[in-house]
TORMARGU-876583 format. One record per atom (N, C-alpha, C): x, y, z; residue in one letter. Coordinates in steps of 0.05 Angstrom, whole numbers, plus 5000, padded with zeros to 4 digits. Layout:
N
XYZa/...
***
This chain:
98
297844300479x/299444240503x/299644490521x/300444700502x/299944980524x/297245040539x/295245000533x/292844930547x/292544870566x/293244560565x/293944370588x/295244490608x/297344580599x/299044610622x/297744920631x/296745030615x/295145280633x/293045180652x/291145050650x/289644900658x/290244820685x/292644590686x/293644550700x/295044670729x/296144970719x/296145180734x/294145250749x/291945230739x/289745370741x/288545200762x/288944930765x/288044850781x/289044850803x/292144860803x/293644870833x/293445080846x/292245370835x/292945530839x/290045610855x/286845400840x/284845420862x/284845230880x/286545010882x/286544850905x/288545050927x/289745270919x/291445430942x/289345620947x/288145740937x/285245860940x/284045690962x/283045520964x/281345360967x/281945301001x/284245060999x/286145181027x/286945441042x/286745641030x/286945901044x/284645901057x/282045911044x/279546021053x/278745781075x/279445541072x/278945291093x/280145331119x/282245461113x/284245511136x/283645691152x/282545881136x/281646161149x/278046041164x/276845881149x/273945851160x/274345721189x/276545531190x/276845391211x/278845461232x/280045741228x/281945841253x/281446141255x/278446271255x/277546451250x/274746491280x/274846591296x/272946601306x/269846601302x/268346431308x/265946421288x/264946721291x/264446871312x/263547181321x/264447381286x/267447301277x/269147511274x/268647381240x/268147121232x/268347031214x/267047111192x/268347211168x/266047231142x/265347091126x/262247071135x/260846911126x/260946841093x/260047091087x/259147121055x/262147051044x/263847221047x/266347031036x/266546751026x/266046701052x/266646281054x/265346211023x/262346311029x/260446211018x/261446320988x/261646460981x/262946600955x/265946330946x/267146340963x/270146180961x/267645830956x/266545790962x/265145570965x/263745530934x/261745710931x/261845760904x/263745790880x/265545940889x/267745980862x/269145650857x/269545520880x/270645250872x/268745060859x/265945070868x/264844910856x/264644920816x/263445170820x/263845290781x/266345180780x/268845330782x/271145200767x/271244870771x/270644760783x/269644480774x/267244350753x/266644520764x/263344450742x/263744500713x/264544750713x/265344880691x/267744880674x/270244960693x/272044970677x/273344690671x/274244510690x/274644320692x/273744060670x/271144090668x/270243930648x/270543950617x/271744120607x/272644280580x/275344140571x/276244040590x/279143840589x/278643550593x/278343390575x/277743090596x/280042940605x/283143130588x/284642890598x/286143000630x/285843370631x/285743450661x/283743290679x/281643260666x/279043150685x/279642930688x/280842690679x/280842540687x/283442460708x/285042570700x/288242560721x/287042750748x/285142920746x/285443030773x/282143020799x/281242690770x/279042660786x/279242560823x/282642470832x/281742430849x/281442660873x/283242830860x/283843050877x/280843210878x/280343210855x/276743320857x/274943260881x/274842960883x/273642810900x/274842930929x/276843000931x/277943040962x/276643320966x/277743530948x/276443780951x/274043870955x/271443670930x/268943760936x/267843620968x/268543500969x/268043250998x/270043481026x/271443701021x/271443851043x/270244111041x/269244131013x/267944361011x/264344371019x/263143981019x/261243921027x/260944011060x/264043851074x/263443971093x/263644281107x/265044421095x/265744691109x/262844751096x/261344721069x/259044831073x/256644761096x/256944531112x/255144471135x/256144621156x/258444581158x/259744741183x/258345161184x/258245241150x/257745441148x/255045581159x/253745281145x/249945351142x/250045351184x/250845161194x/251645091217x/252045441234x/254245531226x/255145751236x/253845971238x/251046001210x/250046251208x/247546131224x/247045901229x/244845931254x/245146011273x/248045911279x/249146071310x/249446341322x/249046541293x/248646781297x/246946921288x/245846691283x/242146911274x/241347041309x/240947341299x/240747481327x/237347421334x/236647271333x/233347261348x/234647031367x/237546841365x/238146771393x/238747001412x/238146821444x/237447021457x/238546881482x/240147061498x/242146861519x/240746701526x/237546661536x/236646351547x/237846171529x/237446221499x/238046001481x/241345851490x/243746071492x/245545941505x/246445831516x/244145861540x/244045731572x/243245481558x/
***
């Protein structure tokens, strides 16, 4: 039971992770924004799902729906990401702006 409830911790504590770095991708100037971060924070959630998550089935299953919400905005902030580092790949070139 102590497990669990570590576990448990463990997960609220990367869904506040998780929302920090969302919050920051999306009220962050794309110019000013770090990239590799996101992408790191994007990564670390996925493993602890993949990984840690599945080692518990009866966590896994009480917090499959919240899973579903998380990976489904982490799908998108990673488009928005891949999205963002095109926008500053420097071989654009002000015509491209125009």
């Amino acid at each position: 039971m102590a497990d669990l409830h570590k576990q448990t911790i463990k997960l609220w504590k990367m869904l506040l992770y998780w929302r920090k770095r969302r919050h920051m991708c999306y009220n962050t100037p794309f110019l000013t924004l770090d990239m590799n971060k996101i992408i790191r924070s994007i990564n670390k959630i996925n493993k602890y799902f993949d990984e840690r998550l599945t080692k518990n089935e009866f966590l896994r299953e009480k917090s499959r729906p919240l899973y579903k919400v998380v990976m489904l905005q982490v799908k998108e902030t990673s488009l928005s990401i891949e999205f963002l580092k095109d926008m500053r790949r420097e071989s654009l070139q002000q015509r491209h702006w125009m």
